[in-house]
C-alpha positions as CSV (number, residue, x, y, z in Angstrom):
1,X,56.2,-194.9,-37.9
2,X,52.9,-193.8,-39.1
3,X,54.3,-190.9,-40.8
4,X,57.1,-193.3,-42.6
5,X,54.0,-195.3,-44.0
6,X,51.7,-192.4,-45.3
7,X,55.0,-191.4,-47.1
8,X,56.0,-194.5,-48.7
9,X,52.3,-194.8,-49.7
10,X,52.8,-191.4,-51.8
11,X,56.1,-192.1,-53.2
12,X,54.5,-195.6,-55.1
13,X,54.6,-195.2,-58.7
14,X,51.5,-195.5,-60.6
15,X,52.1,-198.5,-62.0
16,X,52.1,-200.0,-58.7
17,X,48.6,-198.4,-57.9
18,X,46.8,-200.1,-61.1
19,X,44.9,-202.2,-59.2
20,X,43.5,-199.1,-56.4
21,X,43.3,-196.6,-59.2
22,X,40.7,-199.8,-61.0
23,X,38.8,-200.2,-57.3
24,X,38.4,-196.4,-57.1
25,X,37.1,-196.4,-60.7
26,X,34.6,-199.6,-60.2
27,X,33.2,-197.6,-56.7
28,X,32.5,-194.7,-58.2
29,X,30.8,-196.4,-60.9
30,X,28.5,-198.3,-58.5
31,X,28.2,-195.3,-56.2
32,X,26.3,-194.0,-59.6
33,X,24.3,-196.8,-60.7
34,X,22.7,-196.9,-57.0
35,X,22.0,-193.0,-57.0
36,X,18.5,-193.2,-58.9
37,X,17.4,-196.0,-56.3
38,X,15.1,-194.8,-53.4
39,X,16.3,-197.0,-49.9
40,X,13.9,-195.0,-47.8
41,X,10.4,-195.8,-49.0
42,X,8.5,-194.3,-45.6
43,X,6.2,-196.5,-43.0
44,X,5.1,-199.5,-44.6
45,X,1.6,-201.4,-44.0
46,X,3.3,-203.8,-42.0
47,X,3.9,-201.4,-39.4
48,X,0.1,-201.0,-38.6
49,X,-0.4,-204.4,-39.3
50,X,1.6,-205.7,-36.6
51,X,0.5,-202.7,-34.3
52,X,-3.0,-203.5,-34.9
53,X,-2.4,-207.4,-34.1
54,X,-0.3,-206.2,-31.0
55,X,2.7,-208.1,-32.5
56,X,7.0,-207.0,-31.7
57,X,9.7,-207.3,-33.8
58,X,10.9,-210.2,-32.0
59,X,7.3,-212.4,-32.6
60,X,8.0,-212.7,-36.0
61,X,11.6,-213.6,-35.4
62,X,10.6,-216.1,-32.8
63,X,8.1,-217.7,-35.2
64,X,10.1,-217.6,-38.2
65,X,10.9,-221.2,-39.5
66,X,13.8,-219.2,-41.2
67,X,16.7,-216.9,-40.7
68,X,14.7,-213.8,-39.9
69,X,16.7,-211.0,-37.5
70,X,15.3,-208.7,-35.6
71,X,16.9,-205.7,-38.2
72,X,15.3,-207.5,-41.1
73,X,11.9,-206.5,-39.1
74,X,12.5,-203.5,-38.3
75,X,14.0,-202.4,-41.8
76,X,10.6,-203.6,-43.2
77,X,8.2,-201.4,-40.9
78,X,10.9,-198.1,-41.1
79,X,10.9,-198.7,-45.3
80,X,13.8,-199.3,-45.7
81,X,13.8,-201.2,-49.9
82,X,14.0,-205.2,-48.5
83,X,15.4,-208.0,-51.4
84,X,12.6,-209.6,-52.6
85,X,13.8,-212.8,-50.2
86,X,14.2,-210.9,-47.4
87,X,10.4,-209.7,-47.8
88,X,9.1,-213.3,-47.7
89,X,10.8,-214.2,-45.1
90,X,9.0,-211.4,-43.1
91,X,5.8,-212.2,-45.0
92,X,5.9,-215.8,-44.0
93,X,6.8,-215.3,-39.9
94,X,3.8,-212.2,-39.9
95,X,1.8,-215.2,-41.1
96,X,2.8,-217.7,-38.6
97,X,2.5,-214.9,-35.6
98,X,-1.1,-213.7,-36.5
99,X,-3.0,-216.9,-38.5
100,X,-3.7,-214.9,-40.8
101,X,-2.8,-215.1,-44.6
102,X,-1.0,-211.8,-45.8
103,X,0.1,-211.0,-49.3
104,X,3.4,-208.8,-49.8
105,X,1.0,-206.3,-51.2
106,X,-0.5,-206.2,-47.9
107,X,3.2,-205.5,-46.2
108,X,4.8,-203.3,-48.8
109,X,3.6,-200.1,-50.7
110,X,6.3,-201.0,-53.2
């Protein structure tokens, strides 16, 4: 049956495919706008930070007032580029776990 599929799939006309043949154009588009940004930015200050202050992963999520995750953590301290929301969110719980009053230039070298 899986081979009657695949074969019907080929046999399509073009006309038929407009709408994959438009998806496959708009991915590869985006696949080349996001090729000049750098994801992997290296071990941030907040790693040492929260090393320092003897502070997991999960004490920021726990003191977070907002939806913080435990991958949202750990993405900041690995480098991983964080939206500009998601890097408050962290900024705020570090904050609330240490009494202390960081800046995001503080957490982030970027």
């Amino acid at each position: 049956m899986a081979k009657q599929a695949i074969k019907s799939a080929i046999d399509v006309p073009a006309a038929e495919l407009d709408g994959a043949l438009v998806f496959s154009a708009y991915m590869s588009e985006t696949d080349e706008m996001n090729e000049g940004i750098e994801r992997d930015l290296g071990p941030q200050p907040i790693g040492d930070i929260m090393a320092q202050r003897n502070l997991k992963p999960h004490d920021l999520v726990a003191a977070s007032t907002r939806q913080l995750t435990h991958k949202m953590v750990s993405r900041a301290c690995k480098g991983r580029r964080l939206t500009r929301n998601t890097q408050l969110k962290v900024l705020n719980a570090l904050n609330l776990a240490s009494g202390q009053n960081y800046s995001l230039h503080d957490l982030f070298n970027y």
